[in-house]
VMD Tcl script that builds the backbone (N, CA, C; Angstrom):
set m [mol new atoms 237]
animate dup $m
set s [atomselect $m all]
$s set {name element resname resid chain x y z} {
  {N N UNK 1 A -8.802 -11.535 10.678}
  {CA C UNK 1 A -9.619 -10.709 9.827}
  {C C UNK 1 A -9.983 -11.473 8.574}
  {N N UNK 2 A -11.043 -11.040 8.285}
  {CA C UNK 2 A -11.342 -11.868 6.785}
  {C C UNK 2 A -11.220 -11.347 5.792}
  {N N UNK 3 A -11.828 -10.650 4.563}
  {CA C UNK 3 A -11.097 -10.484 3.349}
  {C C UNK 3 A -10.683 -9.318 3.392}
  {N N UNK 4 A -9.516 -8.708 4.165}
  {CA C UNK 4 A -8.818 -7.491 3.964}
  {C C UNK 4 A -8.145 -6.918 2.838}
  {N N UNK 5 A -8.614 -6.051 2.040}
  {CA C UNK 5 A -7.963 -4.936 1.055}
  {C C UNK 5 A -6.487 -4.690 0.956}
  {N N UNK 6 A -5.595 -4.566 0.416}
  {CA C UNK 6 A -4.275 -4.503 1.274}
  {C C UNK 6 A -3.551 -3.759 -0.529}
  {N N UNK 7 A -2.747 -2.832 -0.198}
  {CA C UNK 7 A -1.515 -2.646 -0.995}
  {C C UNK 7 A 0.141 -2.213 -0.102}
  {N N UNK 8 A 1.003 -2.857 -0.529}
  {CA C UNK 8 A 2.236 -2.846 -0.406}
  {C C UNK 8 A 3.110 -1.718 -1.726}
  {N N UNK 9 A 3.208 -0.980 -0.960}
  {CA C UNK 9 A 4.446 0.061 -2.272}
  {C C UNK 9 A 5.685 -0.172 -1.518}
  {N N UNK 10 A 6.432 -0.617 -2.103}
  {CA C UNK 10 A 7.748 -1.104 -2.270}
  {C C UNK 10 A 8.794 -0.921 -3.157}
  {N N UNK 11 A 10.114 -0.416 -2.795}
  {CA C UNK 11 A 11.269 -0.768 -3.744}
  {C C UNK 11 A 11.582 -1.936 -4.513}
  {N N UNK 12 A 12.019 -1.321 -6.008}
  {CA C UNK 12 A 12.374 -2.768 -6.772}
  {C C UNK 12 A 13.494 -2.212 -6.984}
  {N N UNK 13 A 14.429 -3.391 -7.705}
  {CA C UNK 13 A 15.534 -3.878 -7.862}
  {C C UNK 13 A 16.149 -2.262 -8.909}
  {N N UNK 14 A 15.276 -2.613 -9.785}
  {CA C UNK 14 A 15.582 -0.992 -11.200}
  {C C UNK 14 A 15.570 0.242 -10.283}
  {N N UNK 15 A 15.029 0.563 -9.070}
  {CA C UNK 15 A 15.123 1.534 -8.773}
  {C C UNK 15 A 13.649 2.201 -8.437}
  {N N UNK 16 A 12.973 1.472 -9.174}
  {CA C UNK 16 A 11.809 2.233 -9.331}
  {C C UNK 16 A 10.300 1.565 -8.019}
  {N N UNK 17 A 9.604 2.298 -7.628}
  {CA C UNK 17 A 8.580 1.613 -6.807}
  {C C UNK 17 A 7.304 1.069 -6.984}
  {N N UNK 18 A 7.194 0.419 -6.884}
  {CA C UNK 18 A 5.694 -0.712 -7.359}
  {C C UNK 18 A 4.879 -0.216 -6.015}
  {N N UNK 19 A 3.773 -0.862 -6.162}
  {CA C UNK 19 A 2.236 -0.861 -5.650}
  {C C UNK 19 A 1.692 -2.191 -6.249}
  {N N UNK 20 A 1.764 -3.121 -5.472}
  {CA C UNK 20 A 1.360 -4.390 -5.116}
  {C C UNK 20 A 0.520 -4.901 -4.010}
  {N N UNK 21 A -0.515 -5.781 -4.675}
  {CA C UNK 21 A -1.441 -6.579 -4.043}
  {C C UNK 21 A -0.626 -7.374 -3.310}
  {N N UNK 22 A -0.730 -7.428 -2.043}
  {CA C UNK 22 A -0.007 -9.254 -1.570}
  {C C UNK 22 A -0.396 -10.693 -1.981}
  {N N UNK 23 A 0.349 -11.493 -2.486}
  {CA C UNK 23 A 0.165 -12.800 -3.364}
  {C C UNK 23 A 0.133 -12.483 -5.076}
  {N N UNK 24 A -0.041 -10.959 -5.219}
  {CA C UNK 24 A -0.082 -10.978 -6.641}
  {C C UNK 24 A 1.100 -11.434 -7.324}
  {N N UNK 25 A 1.204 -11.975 -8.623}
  {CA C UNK 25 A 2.457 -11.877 -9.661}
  {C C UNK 25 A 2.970 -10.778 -9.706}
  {N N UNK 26 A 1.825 -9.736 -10.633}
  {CA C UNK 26 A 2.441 -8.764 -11.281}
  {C C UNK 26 A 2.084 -7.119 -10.193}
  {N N UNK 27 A 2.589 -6.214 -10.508}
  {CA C UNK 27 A 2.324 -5.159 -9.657}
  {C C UNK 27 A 1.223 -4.437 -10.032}
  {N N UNK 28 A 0.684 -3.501 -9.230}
  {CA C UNK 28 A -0.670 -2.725 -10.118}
  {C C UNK 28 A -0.145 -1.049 -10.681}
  {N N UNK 29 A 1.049 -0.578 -10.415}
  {CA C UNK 29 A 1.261 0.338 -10.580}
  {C C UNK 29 A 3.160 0.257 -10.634}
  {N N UNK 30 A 3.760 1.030 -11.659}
  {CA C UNK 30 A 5.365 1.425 -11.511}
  {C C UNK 30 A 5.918 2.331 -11.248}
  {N N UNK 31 A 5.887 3.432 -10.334}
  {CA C UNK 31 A 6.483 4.670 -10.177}
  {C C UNK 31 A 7.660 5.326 -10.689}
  {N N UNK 32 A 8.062 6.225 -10.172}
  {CA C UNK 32 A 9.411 6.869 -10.109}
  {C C UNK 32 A 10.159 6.983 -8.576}
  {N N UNK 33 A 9.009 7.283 -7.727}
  {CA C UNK 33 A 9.118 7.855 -6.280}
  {C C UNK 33 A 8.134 7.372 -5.353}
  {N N UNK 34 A 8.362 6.808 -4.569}
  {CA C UNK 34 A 7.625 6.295 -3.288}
  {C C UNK 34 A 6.646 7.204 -3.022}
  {N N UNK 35 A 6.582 8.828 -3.217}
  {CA C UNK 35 A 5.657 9.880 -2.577}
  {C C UNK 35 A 4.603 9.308 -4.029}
  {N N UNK 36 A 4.591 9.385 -4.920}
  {CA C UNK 36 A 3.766 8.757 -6.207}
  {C C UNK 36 A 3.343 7.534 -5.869}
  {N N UNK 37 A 4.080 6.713 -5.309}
  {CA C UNK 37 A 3.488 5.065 -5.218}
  {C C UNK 37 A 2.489 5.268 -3.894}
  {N N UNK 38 A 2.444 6.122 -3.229}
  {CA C UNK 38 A 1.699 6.024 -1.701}
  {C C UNK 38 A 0.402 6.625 -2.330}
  {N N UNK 39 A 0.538 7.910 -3.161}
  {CA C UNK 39 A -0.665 8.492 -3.293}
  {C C UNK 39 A -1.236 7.722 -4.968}
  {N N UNK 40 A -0.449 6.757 -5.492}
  {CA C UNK 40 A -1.198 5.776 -6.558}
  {C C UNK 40 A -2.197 4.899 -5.554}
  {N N UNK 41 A -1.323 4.136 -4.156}
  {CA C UNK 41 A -2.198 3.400 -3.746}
  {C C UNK 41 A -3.309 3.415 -3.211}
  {N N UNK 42 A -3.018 5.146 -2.371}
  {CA C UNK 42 A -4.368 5.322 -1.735}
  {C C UNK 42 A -5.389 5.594 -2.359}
  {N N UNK 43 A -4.971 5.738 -4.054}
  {CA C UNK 43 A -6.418 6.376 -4.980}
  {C C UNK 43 A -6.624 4.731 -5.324}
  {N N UNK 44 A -6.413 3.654 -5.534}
  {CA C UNK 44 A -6.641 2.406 -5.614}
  {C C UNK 44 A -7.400 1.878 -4.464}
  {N N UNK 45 A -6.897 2.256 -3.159}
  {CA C UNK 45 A -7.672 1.770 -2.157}
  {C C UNK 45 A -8.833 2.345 -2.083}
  {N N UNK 46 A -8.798 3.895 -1.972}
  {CA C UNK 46 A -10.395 4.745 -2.165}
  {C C UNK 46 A -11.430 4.345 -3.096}
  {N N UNK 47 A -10.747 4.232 -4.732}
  {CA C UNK 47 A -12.059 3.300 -5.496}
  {C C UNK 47 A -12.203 2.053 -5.648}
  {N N UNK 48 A -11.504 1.339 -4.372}
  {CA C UNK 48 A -12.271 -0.595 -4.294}
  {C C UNK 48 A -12.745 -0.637 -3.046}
  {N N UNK 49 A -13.352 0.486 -2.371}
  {CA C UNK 49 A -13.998 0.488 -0.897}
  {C C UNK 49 A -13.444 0.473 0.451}
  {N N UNK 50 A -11.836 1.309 0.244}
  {CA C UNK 50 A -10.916 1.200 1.127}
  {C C UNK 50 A -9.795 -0.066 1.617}
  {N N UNK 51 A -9.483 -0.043 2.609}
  {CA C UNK 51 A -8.679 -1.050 3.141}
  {C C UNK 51 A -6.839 -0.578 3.933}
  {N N UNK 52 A -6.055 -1.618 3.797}
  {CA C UNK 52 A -4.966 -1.358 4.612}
  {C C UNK 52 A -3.852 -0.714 3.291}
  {N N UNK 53 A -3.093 0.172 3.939}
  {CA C UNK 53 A -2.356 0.906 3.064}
  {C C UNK 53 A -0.289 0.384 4.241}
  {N N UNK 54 A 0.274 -0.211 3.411}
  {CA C UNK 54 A 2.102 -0.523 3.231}
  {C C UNK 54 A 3.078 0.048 3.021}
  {N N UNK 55 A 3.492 0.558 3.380}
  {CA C UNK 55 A 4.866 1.200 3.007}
  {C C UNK 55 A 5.602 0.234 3.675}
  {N N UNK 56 A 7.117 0.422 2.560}
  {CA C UNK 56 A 7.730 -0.555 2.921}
  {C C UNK 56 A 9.399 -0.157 2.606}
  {N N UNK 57 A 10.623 0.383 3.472}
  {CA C UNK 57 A 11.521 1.259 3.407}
  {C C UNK 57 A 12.748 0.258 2.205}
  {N N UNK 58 A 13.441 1.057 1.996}
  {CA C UNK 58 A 14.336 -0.251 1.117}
  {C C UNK 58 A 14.972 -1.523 1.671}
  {N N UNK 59 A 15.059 -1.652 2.899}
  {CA C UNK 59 A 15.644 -2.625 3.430}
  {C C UNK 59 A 14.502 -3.666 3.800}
  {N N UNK 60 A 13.280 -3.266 3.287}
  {CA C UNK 60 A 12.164 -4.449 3.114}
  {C C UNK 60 A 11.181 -4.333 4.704}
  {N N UNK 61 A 11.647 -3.667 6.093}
  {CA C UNK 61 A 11.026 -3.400 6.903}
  {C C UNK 61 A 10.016 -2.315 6.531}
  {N N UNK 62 A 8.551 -2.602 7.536}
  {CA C UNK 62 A 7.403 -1.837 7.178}
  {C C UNK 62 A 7.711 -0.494 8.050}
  {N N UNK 63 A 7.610 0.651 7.174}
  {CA C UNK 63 A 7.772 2.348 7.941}
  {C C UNK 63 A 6.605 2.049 8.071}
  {N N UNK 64 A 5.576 2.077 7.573}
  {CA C UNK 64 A 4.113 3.102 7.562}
  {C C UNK 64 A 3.122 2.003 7.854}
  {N N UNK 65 A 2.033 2.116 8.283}
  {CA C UNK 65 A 0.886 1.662 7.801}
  {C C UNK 65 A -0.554 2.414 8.078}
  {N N UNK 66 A -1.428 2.214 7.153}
  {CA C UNK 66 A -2.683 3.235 6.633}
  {C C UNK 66 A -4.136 3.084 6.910}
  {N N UNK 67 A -4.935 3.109 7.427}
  {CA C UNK 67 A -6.282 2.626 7.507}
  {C C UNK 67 A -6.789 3.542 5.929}
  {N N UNK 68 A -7.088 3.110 5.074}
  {CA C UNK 68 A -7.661 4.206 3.937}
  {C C UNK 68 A -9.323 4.545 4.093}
  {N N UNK 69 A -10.056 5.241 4.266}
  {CA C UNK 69 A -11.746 4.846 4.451}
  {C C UNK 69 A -12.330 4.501 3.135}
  {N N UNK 70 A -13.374 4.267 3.497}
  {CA C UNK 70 A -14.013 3.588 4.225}
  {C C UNK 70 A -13.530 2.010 4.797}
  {N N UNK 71 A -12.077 2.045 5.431}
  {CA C UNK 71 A -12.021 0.680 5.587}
  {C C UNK 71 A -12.033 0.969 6.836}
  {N N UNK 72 A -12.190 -0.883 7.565}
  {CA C UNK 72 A -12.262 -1.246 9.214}
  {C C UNK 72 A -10.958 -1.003 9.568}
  {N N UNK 73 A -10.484 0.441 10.762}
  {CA C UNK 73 A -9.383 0.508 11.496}
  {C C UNK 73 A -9.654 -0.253 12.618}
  {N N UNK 74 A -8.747 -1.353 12.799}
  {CA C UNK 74 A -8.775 -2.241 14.486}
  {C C UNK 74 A -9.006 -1.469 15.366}
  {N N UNK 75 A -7.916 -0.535 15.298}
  {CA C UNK 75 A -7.390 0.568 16.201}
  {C C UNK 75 A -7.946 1.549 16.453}
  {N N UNK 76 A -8.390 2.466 17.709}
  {CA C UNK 76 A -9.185 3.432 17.912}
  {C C UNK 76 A -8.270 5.034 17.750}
  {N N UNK 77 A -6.645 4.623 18.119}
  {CA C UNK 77 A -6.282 5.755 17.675}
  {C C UNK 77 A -5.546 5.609 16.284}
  {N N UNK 78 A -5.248 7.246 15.899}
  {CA C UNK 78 A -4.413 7.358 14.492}
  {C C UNK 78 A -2.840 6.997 14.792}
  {N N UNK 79 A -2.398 6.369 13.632}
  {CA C UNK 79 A -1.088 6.046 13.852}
  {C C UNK 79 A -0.857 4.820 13.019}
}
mol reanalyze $m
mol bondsrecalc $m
mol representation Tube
mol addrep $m
């Protein structure tokens, strides 16, 4: 794929959950709660023209992943 959209919400160390670009330094958002970091990212993904949406459980394996629209889902079904 070529320039795919992407955020990762993830556990940090303090406790608290970020919303991160992949390759970025810094994070784009600091939460309290993962249910806040999912719906920070998807309003981030909705106003830069969609893309792939991350969740990511504390042990660093991916639970979730999101087609947000208007982005390209590979996939024909939901899931």
């Amino acid at each position: 794929m070529g320039n795919v959209k992407k955020r990762v919400v993830q556990h940090r160390r303090d406790g608290k959950v970020e919303v991160r670009a992949p390759g970025a330094k810094r994070a784009s958002a600091v939460l309290g709660n993962q249910a806040k970091g999912i719906s920070r990212a998807r309003r981030i993904l909705a106003n830069t023209g969609g893309g792939e949406l991350q969740v990511r459980g504390r042990n660093g394996q991916i639970r979730k992943q999101d087609t947000i629209a208007p982005g390209n889902d590979p996939r024909r079904r939901r899931g």
